[in-house]
C-alpha positions in Angstrom: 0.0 0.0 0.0 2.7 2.3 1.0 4.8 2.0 -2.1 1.6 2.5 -4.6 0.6 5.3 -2.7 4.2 6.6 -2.8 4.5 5.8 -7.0 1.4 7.9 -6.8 2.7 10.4 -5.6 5.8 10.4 -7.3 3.6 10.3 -10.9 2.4 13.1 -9.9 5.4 15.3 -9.1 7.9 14.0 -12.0 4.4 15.0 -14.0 4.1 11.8 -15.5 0.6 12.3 -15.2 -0.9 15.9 -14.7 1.5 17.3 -17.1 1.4 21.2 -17.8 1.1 20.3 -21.7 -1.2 17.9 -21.6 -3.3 20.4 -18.8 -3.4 23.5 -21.1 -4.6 22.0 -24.2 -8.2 21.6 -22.4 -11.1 23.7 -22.6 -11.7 23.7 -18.9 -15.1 24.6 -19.0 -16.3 22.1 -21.2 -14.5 19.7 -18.9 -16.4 20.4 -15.5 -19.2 21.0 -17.6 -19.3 17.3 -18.7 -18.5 16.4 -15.4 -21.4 18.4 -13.9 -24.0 17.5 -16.0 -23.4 14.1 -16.5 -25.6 12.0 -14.0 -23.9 9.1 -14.5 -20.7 9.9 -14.1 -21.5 11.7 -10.4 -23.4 9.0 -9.4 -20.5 6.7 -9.9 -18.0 8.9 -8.3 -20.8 9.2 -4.9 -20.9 5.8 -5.0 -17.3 4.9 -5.2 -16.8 7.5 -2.4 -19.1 6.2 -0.2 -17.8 3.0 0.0 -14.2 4.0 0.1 -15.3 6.2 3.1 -17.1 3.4 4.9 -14.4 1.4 4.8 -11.4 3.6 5.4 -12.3 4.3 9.1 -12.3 0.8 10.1 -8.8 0.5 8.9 -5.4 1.1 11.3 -3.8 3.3 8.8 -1.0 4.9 10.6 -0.2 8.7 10.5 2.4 8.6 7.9 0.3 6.8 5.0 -2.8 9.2 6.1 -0.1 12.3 5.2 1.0 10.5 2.2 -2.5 10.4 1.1 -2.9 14.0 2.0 0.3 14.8 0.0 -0.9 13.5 -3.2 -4.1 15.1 -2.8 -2.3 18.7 -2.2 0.4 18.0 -5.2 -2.4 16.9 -7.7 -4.3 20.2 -7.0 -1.3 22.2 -6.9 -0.1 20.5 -10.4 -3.7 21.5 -11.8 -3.7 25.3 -10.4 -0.1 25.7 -11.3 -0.7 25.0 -14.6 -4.1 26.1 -15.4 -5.0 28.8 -12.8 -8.3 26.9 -12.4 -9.0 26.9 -8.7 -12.3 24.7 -9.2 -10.8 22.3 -11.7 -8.2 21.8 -9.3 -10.2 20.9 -6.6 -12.4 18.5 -9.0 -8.8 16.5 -10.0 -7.6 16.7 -6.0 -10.9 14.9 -5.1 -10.2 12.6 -7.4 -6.9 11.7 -6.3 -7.6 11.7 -3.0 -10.2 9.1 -4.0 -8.1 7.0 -5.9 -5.4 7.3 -2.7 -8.1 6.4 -0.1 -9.2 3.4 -2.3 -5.1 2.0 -2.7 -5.4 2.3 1.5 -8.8 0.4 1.8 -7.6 -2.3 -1.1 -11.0 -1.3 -2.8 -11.0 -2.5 -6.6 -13.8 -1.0 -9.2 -14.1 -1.2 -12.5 -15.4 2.7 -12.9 -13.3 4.0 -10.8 -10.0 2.2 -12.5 -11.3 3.9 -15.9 -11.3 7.3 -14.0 -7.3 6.2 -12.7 -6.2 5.0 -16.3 -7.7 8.3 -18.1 -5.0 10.2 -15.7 -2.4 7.6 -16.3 -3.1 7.9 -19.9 -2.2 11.7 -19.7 -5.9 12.6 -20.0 -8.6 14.3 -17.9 -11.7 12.2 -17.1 -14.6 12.7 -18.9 -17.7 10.9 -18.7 -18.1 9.0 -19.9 -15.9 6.8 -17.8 -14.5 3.0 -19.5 -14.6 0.7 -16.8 -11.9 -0.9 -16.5 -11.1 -4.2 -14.3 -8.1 -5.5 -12.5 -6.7 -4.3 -9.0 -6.0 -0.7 -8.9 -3.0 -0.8 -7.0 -1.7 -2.9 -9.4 -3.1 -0.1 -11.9 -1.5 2.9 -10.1 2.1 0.7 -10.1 2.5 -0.2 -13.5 2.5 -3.9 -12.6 -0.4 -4.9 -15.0 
């Protein structure tokens, strides 16, 4: 768990996904606008979240991996601000991430939100809407597929 979370993380700060290319060749509103008007899509990121947050608090997760998660949270939206200047799309990619981090710590594996992980590792922006896609996302986040 540790070392996904800290490939993660390190994706993230070499830019290997998030780039500042890749980031200003959207049309950012267009982007939260599909996100925001898409049903689907938000009832599949509730859902996933709802679990991952049930499940998280029974966990012994010590301090260091909680601030690890924190970390990649605060370096996705700072990748996103840096090189966009969009505060709110930022937060919408640090939610995600902290998703996708809180679901490496509980071992939770879904096919939706693995489409949502690939379309970052793929140098992309989720859109809906989403390809599922299976497999453990650990495995998903470390390359090891």
């Amino acid at each position: 768990m540790k070392e996904t979370l800290l490939v993660l993380k390190q994706l993230i700060m070499q830019r290997q996904v998030l780039s500042e290319q890749i980031l200003s060749a959207y049309d950012w509103n267009d982007l939260l606008d599909a996100r925001d008007g898409d049903e689907e899509f938000e009832a599949q990121w509730l859902r996933v979240h709802a679990q991952v947050g049930s499940v998280l608090p029974t966990l012994s997760v010590d301090d260091e991996l909680r601030l690890l998660a924190e970390d990649i949270r605060r370096e996705s939206f700072l990748a996103v601000s840096n090189a966009t200047g969009q505060h709110e799309l930022a937060s919408y990619v640090s939610d995600d991430f902290g998703l996708i981090a809180g679901a490496v710590m509980a071992a939770y594996d879904d096919p939706w939100l693995n489409g949502l992980w690939m379309a970052y590792k793929r140098q992309s922006l989720p859109r809906p809407p989403i390809e599922e896609y299976a497999g453990k996302l650990s495995q998903l986040v470390s390359g090891d597929t």
